[in-house]
N, C-alpha and C positions, 0 to 999 in steps of 0.2 A: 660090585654093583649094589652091594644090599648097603653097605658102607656109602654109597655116593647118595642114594632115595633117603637112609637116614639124616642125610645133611639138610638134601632140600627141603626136605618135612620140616626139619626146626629153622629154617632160613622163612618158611612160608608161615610157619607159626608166631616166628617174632614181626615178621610183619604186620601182619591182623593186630596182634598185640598193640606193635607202634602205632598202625591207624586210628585203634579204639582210643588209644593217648589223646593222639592229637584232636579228637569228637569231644573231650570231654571240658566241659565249663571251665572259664576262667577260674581262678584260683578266689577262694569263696571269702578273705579280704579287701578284696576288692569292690564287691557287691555293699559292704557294709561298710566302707566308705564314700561309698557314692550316695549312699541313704545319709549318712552323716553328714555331706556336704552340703546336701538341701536342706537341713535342718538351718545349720550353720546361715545360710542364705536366706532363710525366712526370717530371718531376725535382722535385718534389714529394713525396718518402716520408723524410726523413729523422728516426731517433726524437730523442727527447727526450735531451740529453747523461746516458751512466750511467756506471759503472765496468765494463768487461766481466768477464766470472768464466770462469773455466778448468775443463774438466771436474771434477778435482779439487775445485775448492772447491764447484761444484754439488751433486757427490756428498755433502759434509761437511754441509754446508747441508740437504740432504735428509736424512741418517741424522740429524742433530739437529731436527728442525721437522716434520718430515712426520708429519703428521695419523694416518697409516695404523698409523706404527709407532709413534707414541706411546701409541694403544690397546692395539697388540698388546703394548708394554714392562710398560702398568698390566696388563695379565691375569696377567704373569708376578710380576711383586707379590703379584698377589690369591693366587696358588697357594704362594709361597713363605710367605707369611703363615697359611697353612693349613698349611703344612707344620709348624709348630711344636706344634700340637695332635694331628697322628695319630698319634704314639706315648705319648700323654702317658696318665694313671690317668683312670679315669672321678673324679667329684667324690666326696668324703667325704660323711660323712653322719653327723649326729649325732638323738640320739633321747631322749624322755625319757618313760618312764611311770611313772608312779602308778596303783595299783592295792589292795583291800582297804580302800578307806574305805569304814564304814557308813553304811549309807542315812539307819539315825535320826540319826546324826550327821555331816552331807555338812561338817561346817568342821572339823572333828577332824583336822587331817592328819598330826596324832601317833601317827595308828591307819593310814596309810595307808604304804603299800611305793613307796619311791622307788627308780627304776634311772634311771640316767643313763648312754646307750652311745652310743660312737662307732665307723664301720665304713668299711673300705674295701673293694671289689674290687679282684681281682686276675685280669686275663686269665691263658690257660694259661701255658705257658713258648712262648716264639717271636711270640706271636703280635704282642707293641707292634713288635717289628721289623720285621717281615712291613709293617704298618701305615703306619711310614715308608719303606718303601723302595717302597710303592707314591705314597705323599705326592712321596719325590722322583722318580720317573716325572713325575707331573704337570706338576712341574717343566723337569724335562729337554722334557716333550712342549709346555710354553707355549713357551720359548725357540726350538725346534727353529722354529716357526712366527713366532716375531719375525725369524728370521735367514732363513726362508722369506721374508715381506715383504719383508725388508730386500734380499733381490736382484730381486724384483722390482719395488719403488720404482727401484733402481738401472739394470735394464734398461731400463727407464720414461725416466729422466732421461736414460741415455747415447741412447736414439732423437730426444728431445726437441734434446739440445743437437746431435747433428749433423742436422738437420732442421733447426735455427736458423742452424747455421756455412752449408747449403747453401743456404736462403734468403736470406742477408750475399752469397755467394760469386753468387749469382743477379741480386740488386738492383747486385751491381759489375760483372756483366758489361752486364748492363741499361742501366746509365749508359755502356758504353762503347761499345754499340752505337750509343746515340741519339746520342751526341756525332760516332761518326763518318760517319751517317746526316747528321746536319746538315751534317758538313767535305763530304761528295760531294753534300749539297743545294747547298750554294753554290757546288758547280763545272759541277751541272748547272745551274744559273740561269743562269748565263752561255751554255752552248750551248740552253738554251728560248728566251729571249731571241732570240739571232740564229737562230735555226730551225734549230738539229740536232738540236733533241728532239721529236718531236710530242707535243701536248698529251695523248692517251691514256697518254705514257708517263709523265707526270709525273703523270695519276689515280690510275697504277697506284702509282705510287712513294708518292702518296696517304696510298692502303689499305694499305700496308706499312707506314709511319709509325704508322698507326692502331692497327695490330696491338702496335705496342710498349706502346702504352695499354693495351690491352686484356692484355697479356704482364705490368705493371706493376702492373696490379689484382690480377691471380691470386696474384703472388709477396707484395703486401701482406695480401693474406688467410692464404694458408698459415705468411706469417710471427707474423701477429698470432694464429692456431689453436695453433700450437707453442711460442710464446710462454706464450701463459696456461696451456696444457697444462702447461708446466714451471712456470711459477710459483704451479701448483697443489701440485703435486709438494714443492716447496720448503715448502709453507706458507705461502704469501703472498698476498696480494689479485691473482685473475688479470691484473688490468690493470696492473698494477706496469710502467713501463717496463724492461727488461731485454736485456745485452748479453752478447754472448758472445765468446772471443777461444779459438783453438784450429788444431790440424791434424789431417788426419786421419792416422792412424798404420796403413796395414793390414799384416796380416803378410806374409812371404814363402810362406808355406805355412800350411795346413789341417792339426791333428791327423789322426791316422786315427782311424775308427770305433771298434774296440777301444779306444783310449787314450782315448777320450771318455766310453764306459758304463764304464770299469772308474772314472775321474776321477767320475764322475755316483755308482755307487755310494758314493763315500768320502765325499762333498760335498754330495750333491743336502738338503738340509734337511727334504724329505719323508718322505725316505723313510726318514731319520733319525726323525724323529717317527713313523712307522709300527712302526720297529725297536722303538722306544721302547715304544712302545703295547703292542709285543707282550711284551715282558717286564716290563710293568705286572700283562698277565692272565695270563702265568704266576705273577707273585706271587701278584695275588687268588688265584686255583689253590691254592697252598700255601695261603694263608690258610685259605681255604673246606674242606681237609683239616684244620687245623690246629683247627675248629671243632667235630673230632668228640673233644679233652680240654678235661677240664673245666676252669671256671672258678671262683676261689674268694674267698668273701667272709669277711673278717676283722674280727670285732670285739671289742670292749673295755668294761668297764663299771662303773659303782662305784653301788652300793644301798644303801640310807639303809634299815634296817628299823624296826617300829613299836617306841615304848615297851618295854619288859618284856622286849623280845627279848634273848635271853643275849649274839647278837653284831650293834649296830646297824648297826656298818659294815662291807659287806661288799662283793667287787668280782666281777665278770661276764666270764670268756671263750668265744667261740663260734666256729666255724666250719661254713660252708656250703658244700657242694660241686654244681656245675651237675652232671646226667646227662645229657648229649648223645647217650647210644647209644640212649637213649630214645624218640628222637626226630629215629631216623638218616636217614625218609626226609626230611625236610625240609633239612636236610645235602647228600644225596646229590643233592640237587637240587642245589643249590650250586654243588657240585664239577660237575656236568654243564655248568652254565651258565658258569660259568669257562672248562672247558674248550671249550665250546664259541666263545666268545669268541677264544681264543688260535689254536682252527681259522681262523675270519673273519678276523683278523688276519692269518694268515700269507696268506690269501687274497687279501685288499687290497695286502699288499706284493706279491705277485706281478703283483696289477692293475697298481698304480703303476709299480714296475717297467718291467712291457710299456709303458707308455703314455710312459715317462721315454724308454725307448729309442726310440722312435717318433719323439717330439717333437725328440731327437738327429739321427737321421736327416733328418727334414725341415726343419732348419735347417741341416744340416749340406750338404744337395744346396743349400740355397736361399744358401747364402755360397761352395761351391764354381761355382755361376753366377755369383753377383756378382761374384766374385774374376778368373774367366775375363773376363765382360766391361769389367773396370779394364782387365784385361792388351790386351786387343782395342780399346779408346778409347786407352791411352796408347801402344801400340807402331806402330798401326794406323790406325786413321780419326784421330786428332788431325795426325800427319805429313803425310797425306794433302789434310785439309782444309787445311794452313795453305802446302800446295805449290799446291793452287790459288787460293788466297787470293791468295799471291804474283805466278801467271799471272796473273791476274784484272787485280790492278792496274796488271802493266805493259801488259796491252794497253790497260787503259782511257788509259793515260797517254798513249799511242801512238796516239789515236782509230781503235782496232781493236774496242772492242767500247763496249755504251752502259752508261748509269749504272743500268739496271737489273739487267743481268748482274753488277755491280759489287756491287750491293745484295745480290742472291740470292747473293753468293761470302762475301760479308760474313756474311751471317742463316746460312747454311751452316756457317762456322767456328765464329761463336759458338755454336750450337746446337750443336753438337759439344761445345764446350768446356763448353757445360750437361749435355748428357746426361754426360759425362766425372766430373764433380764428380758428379752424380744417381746415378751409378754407384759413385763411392767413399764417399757418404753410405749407399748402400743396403748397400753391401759393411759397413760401418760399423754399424749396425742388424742387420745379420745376423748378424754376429758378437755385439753384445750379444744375440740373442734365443737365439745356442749357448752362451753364456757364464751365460743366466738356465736354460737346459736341464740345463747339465753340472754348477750350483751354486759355482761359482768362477772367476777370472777367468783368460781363457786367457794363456799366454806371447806378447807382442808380440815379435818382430824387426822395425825401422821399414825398407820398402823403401827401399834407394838412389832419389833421382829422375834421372829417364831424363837425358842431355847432348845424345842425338840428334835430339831434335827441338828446335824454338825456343819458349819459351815466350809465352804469347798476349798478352802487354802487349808486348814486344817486338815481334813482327808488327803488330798495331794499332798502336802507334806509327809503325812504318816506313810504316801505310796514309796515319795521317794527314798523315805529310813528304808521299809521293807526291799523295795527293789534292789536298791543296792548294796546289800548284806549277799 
């Protein structure tokens, strides 16, 4: 009996044993090639071979093709085409009566008074000029607004193409994270392997990988939104593959405020066309004065008379004069509504105006932030991040710290070095949205780049020597 209990006991012992077996995780190669796969798979986005284009040719491309401006170009046709006709004569006019045939005889027309007259008017004196120099207002006020467009296509494009350079500049740091995620995966495989890593740490290093995926998708979205954005701009079919090739250039300094509204006055294309406007309805003004002398009609004539008459042929001169004092209130309406016009005018440029200077200021605060924080990512958190970058690696190399403190040193710098570029792409856009403000493009000086700190392909490289020793 004691012989049979001993049996059971190790039959129930090996059991527990075998159940604890089968509780226990997959086999811990597995896990670290399933991180490796997603690596593998983020590398996945590359476009389609194009030629890349350079700010400059963007903008060429855009002022020649862009939809926006080619309408606004036909309006200024349409007006200059008008322009030929407002000072021109109203049309002649020819006339012919027959008059004195008798009734008992209606086909006699040897008994009847032939006049054949030809007539022209003629507006006062001043007024055909008056006429075109409102014609060319028109003129001047289509263009003001083609060149209006044409910087805001241009603003349009320059946020488009460094939006495209920062998501190029995003997808290469992208690559260089994964790649060196995978160089310190395969160094921690070796310490999971012989047990210096526990398996939570290599879940969590997981869900970090993961996130690169997830970091992968967003940058292909915002790329392919900024994309079609510009190659709308352009005139092209949105899905058009499209490359861009470029630096960012910021300046060393910020205009002051005065230098920008007095620049925005000379420039601003609106408010050009408002100017405009306004001394369009001073002309009508004149005009609508101009409506209280007469106008006069001129004509001419030659008369056939009947039979018998002592002199058959004889000729016809006339003139007609308009009385406008006659019918001074409807005039004086005129001249009110003119002038009141060129009131409202001056009123709307005062609007424009305040709102031009406004729109100055608040782009003007929104790029001396941006500019502050280039200066604060390149003088500051980039030295910083790539000082502990440096720490990071030698202790790991030194089995002083693990491979995820390595990782989070790693996703630390690089993220730095996103936010960095995300900051001189914003600083970049900021400046074209003072540049679409002030109506002209500001003076660049390209900042020297910094000597003091190391730049991030050099660091990353030195990680991947170390890591993979």
């Amino acid at each position: 009996m004691k012989a049979l209990r001993v049996c059971v006991l190790i039959l129930l012992t090996v059991a527990v044993v075998g159940a604890q077996d089968v509780q226990r995780p997959a086999p811990e190669p597995d896990l670290l090639a399933s991180a490796e796969g997603m690596l593998l798979a983020s590398q996945e986005h590359r476009h389609q071979p194009t030629i890349p284009l350079t700010l400059a040719e963007l903008e060429s491309a855009a002022l020649a093709n862009n939809f926006e401006i080619g309408a606004a170009a036909r309006q200024v046709a349409v007006v200059e085409a008008r322009r030929g006709s407002a000072g021109s004569l109203d049309d002649p006019s020819f006339m012919y009566r027959g008059w004195g045939t008798p009734l008992s005889r209606p086909w006699d027309l040897n008994q009847t008074q032939h006049m054949f007259m030809y007539s022209q008017s003629l507006p006062g004196g001043g007024k055909r000029q008056l006429r075109t120099q409102v014609a060319d207002a028109d003129v001047e006020i289509a263009k003001a607004e083609v060149e209006a467009k044409k910087r805001d296509v241009l603003a349009q494009v320059r946020r488009a193409f460094y939006e495209l350079l920062q998501n190029q500049e995003g997808l290469r740091f992208h690559d260089e994270q994964a790649a060196l995620a995978r160089r310190g995966l395969e160094s921690a495989r070796i310490k999971y392997v012989v047990g210096k890593v526990p398996q939570s740490d290599m879940l969590k290093a997981q869900i970090a990988l993961t996130r690169l995926v997830e970091h992968l998708v967003m940058l292909q979205q915002d790329g392919d939104l900024a994309c079609a954005r510009l190659n709308t701009l352009l005139g092209r079919d949105p899905g058009t593959p499209l490359d861009v090739v470029g630096d960012y250039s910021p300046p060393l300094a910020l205009p002051g405020l005065l230098d920008l509204e007095k620049t925005a006055l000379e420039n601003r294309p609106e408010l050009a066309a408002i100017s405009e406007a306004i001394r369009q309805s001073e002309t009508r003004t004149q005009l609508a004065e101009k409506s209280l002398k007469p106008d006069y009609t001129l004509s001419g004539g030659y008369m056939l008379m009947p039979e018998g008459s002592r002199y058959r042929n004889t000729y016809m001169a006339e003139l007609s004069v308009t009385l406008p004092w006659l019918n001074r209130g409807r005039h004086n309406a005129e001249i009110a509504e003119t002038s009141a016009m060129v009131a409202a005018g001056k009123a709307d440029y005062e609007s424009r105006r305040a709102a031009v200077f406004a729109e100055i200021q608040e782009s003007l605060v929104r790029a001396r932030v941006a500019h502050r924080l280039v200066d604060l990512y390149r003088d500051t958190l980039r030295p910083q991040a790539q000082a502990v970058l440096k720490a990071t690696v030698a202790a790991y190399q030194t089995d002083r710290t693990d491979y995820l403190n390595l990782l989070d040193s790693q996703n630390t710098t690089l993220d730095v070095e996103l936010d960095y570029i995300r900051a001189v792409s914003d600083l970049e856009t900021r400046l074209a949205d003072l540049e679409r403000a002030v109506g002209t493009p500001l003076p660049r000086t390209v900042r020297a780049s910094s000597s003091n700190s190391p730049e991030p392909e050099t660091v990353n490289v030195q990680m991947r020597q170390e890591v993979k020793q």
